[in-house]
Structures are given as structure tokens and as C-alpha cells.
C-alpha positions as CSV (number, residue, x, y, z in Angstrom):
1,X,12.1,-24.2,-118.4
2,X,10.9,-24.4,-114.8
3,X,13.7,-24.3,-112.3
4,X,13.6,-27.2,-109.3
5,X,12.6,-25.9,-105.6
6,X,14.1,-27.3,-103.1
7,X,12.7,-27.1,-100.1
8,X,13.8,-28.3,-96.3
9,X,11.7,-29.1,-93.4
10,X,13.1,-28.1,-90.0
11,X,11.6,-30.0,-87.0
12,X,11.6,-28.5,-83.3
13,X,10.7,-31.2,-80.5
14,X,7.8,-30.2,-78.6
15,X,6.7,-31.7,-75.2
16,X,2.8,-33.2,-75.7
17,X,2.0,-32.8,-72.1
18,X,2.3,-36.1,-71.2
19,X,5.9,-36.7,-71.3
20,X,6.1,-37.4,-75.0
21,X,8.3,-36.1,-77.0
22,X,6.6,-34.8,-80.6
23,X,8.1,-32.8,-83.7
24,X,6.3,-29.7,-85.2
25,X,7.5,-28.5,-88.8
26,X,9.0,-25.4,-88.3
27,X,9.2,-24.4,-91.6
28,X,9.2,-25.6,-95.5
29,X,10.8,-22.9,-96.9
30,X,14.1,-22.1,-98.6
31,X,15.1,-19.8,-95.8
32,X,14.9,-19.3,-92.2
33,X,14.9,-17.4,-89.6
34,X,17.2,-16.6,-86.6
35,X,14.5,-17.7,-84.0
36,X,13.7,-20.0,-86.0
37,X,17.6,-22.0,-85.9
38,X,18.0,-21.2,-82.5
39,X,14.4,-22.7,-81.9
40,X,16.1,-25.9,-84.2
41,X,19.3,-26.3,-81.9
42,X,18.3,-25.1,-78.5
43,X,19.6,-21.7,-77.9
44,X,18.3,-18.1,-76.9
45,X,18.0,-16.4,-80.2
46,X,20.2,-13.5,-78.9
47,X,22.6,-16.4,-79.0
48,X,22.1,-17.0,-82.2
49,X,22.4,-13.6,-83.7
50,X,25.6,-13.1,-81.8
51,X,27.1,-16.2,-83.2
52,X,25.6,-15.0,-86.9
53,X,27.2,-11.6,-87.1
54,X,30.1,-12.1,-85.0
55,X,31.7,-15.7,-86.5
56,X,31.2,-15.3,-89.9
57,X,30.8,-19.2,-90.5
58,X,27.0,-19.1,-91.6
59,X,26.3,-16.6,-94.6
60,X,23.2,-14.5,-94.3
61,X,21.3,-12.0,-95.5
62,X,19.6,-8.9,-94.2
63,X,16.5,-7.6,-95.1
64,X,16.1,-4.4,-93.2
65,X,15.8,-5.3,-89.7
66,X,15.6,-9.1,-90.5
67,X,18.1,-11.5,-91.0
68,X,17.3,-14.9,-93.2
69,X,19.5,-17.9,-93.8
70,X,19.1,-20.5,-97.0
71,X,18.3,-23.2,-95.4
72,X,20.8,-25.6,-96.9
73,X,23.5,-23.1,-95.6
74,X,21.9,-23.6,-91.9
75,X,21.5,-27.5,-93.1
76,X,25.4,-27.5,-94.4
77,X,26.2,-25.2,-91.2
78,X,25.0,-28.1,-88.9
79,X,27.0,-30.6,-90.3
80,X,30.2,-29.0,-90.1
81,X,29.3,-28.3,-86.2
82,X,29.1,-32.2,-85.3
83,X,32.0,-33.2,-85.3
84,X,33.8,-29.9,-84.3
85,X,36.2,-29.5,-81.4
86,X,36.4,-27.4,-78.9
87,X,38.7,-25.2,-77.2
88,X,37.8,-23.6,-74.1
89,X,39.0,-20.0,-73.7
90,X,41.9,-19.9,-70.8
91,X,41.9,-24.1,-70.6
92,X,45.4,-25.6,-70.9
């Protein structure tokens, strides 16, 4: 029996030169990277890793030096943050 693949493709928007926006596939994979996410929502990678070791909300995996995410972890990760509020540290 052959087991389903399911695969995601991430988009990043890419300026054309000429003011137009245009989307390049990032990847078609079942997992991604850390640059790659960060790439995805807009933030510094460093970012990224930070908020990946230090939260805990996003489950990942490390391969050595690397660290991957399933993409439908990222995918499910995303929709969780869109309605999320936010606190800022030291506001009353």
C-alpha cells in the first residue's frame, strides 16, 4: 500500500524591479527550514531560531547542526498566531 504525500508550497514575495510584487515557491517539501519561515513571515532568522528554541510553541527537530520543521506544524503554527494577542512586557 503506498502511503499519501502531502506536500505544502510556501511563497515569499519578491520585488520584480519594477515595483511589482511577485511570489517565488520556496519550497515543496514536507519540511522547512528556519530561514526558510523567517524568509515566509518577515523576520531575521536569528529571530526565528530564538523564538524556536526558546517558546516551545512550534515542534522541531534537529539534525545535527540543522533544525527542520513539518511544514503543516509551521502551516498549523501560523494559524494560531493570527488572531493572537499581545501583551507588551511592562505595559499596564
Amino acid at each position: 500500500m503506498k502511503r499519501a504525500t502531502y506536500k505544502a508550497v510556501i511563497y515569499e514575495e519578491r520585488d520584480d524591479g519594477s515595483g511589482n510584487l511577485v511570489l517565488k515557491k520556496v519550497t515543496t517539501s514536507q519540511w522547512v527550514t528556519v530561514p526558510q519561515m523567517a524568509a515566509t513571515i518577515g523576520v531575521a532568522p536569528q529571530t526565528m531560531y530564538r523564538f524556536i528554541e526558546n517558546s516551545g510553541a512550534l515542534p522541531f527537530f534537529r539534525f545535527g547542526s540543522l533544525i527542520k520543521v513539518r511544514v503543516d506544524d509551521f502551516l498549523a503554527w501560523l494559524e494560531k498566531c493570527k488572531d493572537a494577542e499581545y501583551e507588551r512586557p511592562g505595559a499596564k
